[in-house]
C-alpha positions in Angstrom: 6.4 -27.1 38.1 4.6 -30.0 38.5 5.7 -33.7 38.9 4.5 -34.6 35.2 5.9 -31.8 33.2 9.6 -32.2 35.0 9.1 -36.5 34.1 8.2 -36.1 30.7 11.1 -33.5 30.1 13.6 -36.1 31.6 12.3 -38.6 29.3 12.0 -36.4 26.5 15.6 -35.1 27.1 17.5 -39.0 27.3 15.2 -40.5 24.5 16.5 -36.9 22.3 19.9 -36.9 23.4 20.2 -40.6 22.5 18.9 -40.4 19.2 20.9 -37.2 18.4 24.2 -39.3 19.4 23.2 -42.0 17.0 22.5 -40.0 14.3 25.3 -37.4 14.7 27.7 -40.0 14.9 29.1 -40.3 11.3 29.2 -36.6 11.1 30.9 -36.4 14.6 33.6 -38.4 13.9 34.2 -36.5 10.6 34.5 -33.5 12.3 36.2 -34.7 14.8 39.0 -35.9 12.4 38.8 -32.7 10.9 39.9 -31.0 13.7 42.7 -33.0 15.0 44.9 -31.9 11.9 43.5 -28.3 11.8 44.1 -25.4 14.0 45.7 -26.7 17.4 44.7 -30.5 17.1 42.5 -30.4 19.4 38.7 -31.9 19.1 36.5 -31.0 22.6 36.8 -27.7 24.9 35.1 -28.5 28.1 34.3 -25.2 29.7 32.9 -24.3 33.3 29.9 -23.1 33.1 27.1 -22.4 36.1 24.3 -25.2 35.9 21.6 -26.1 38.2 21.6 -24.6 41.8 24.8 -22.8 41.5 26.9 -25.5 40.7 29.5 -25.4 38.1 29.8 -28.2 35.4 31.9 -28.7 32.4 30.2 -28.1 29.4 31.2 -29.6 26.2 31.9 -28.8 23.0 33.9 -29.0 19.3 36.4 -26.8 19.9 36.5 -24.1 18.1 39.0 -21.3 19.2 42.7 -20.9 20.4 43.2 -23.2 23.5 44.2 -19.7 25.3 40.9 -17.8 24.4 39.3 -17.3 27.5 42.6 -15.1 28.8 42.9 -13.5 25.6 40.7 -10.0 24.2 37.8 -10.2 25.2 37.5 -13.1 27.5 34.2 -15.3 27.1 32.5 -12.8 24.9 33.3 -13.4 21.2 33.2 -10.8 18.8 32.2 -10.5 15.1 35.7 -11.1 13.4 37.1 -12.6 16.3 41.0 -13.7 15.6 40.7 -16.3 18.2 38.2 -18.4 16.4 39.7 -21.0 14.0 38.9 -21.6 10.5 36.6 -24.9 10.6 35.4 -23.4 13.9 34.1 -20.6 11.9 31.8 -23.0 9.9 31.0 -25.4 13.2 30.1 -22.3 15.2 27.7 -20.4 12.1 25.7 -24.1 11.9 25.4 -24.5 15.8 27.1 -27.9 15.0 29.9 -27.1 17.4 27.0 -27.5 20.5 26.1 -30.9 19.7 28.6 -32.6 22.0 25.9 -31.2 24.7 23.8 -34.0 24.2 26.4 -35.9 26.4 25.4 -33.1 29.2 22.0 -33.7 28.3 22.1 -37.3 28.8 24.2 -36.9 32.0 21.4 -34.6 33.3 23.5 -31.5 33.7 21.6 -29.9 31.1 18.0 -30.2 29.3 17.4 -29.9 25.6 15.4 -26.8 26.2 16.1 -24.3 29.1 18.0 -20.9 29.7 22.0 -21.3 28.4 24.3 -21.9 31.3 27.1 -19.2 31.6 30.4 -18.8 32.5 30.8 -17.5 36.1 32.1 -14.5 34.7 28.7 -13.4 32.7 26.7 -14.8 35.1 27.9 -12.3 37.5 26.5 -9.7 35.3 22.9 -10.9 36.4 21.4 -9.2 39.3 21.0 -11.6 42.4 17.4 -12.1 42.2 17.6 -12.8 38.2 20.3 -15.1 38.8 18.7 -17.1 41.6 15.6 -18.0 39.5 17.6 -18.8 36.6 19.5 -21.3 38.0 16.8 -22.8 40.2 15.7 -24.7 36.6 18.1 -27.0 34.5 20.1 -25.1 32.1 19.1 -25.5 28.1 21.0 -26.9 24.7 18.8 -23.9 23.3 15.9 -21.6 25.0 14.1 -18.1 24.2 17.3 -16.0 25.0 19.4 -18.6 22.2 17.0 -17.9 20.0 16.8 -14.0 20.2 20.7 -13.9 20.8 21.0 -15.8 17.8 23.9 -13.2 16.4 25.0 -11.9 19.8 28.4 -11.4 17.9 26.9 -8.7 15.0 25.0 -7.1 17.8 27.3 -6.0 19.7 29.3 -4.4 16.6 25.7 -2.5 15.8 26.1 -0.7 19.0 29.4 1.1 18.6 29.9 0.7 21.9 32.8 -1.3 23.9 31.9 -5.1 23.9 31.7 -4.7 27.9 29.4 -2.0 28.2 27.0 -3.1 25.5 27.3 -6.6 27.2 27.2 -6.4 30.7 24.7 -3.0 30.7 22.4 -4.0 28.2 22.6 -7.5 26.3 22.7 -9.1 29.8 20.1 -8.2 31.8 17.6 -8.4 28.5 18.8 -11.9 28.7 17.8 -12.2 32.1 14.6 -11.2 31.5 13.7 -13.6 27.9 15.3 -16.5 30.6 12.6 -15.3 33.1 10.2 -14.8 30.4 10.4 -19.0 30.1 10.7 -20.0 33.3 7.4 -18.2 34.2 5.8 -19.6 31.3 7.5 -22.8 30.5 5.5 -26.0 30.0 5.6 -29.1 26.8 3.9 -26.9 24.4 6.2 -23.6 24.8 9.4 -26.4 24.7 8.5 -27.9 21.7 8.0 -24.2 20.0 11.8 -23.4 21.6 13.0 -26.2 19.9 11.0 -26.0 16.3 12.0 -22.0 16.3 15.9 -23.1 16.8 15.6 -25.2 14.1 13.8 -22.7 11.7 16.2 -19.4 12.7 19.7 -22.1 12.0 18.1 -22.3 8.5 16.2 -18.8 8.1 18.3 -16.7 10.7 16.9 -13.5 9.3 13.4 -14.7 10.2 11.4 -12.4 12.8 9.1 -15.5 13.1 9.6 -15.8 16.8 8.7 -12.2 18.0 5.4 -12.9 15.9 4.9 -16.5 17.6 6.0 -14.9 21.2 4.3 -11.4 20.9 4.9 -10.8 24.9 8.2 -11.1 25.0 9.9 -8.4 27.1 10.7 -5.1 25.3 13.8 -4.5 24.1 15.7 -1.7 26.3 16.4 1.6 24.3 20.3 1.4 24.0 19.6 -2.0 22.3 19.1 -2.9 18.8 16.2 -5.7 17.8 18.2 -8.9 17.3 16.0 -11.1 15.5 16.4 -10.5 12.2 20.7 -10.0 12.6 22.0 -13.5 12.1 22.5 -16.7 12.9 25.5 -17.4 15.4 25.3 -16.5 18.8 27.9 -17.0 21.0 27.1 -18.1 24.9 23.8 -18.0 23.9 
C-alpha cells in the first residue's frame, strides 16, 4: 500500500487508542476490581498470538476464562456453553469489552485498530502457506471483515453438528482466510472506517445482515458452512 494510507493508519491507530484509554478508564478499573475478587483473581491474560511477519506477540486482554484453558477441552477454540469461561467473563466476552485492553497493543504498534485478528500459532497453522503469508505480511486488527462475519463463531460451530475441530479447521478456517484476503486486497481509509462503523453496529444489532448487504462481494460461504451473519454477537478469536 502506499506511503500515505500506512501514515494516516499509524496516526489514526495512536490518536484512537489514546482516546479509547482515556475514556475506558473509569470502566477499566471497575472491571478490573471486579475481577480480582471473582473467579480466580486474576484481571489481564496475555496470550501469544502470531502478529506481523511471523512474529509472536502477547496479546492482551480481561481475562475471562480458567487460568488453565488453553490445556483444557478444546484448546483455543471456545465453544457455546463453554465451562471454562467465568461468570463476569461471560458478560465481558458477549459486549467485546474484554478486547479493549488491545488498545495497549495498538498503541505499541503490535496491532492496528482495523486489520485481520492475530491467532494463536495453533489456528494459524490451519491456514494454507500462501493464505498465511499474506495475512501476516499486514498488521494484525482490534476488529476486521472476518471479526465481523465471525461475530458468533461459538453458536456456529454448534449449528454444524459436527466436532469443533473438523468444523474449525475444515471449514471456519480457511473461509477466514479468505474474508482476511478479501481486506487486504481491498483495504484502504474508506473500507477501514466501514470495518470499524459495522463493529460497532453488529455489538449492538448482532442479528443484523447489514454487512453482507454493504460488502456484496464477499467470498461465498463454502457448502458445509452455515451463514453467520445474522447468529450472534460473540466471537471468539475472531
Amino acid at each position: 500500500m502506499t506511503g500515505f494510507y500506512t501514515s494516516c493508519k499509524r496516526i489514526t491507530d495512536v490518536a484512537m487508542a489514546l482516546l479509547g484509554i482515556l475514556v475506558f478508564l473509569p470502566f477499566g478499573l471497575l472491571i478490573a476490581g471486579l475481577l480480582r475478587v471473582t473467579g480466580e483473581g486474576e484481571v489481564f491474560y496475555r496470550q501469544k498470538r502470531v502478529g506481523r511477519g511471523g512474529a509472536l506477540f502477547g496479546v492482551l486482554k480481561f481475562a475471562t476464562m480458567l487460568k488453565d484453558s488453553p490445556k483444557l477441552g478444546s484448546g483455543s477454540i471456545t465453544l457455546r456453553g463453554d465451562p471454562r469461561v467465568l461468570p463476569v467473563g461471560r458478560v465481558l466476552r458477549k459486549t467485546k469489552l474484554n478486547e479493549v485492553p488491545q488498545l495497549w497493543n495498538i498503541l505499541t504498534g503490535e496491532m492496528s485498530v482495523i486489520g485481520p485478528r492475530p491467532m494463536t500459532r495453533e489456528d494459524f497453522s490451519y491456514y494454507s502457506r500462501e493464505v498465511g503469508e499474506r495475512i501476516v505480511s499486514v498488521t494484525p486488527g482490534l476488529t476486521g471483515v472476518g471479526s465481523i462475519i465471525f461475530r458468533d463463531e461459538e453458536s456456529i460451530i454448534a449449528a454444524s453438528g459436527r466436532h469443533w475441530l473438523d468444523c474449525y479447521e475444515n471449514e471456519i478456517s480457511p473461509y477466514k482466510g479468505q474474508l482476511e484476503l478479501w481486506y487486504i486486497e481491498r483495504r484502504s481509509l474508506w473500507l477501514d472506517l466501514q470495518v470499524f462503523l459495522l463493529t460497532a453496529w453488529v455489538v449492538f444489532s448482532p442479528s443484523s445482515d447489514l454487512p453482507r448487504r454493504v460488502w456484496r462481494d464477499l467470498p461465498p460461504l463454502p457448502p458445509g458452512l452455515a451463514d453467520p451473519v445474522g447468529a450472534g454477537s460473540s466471537a471468539q478469536g475472531a
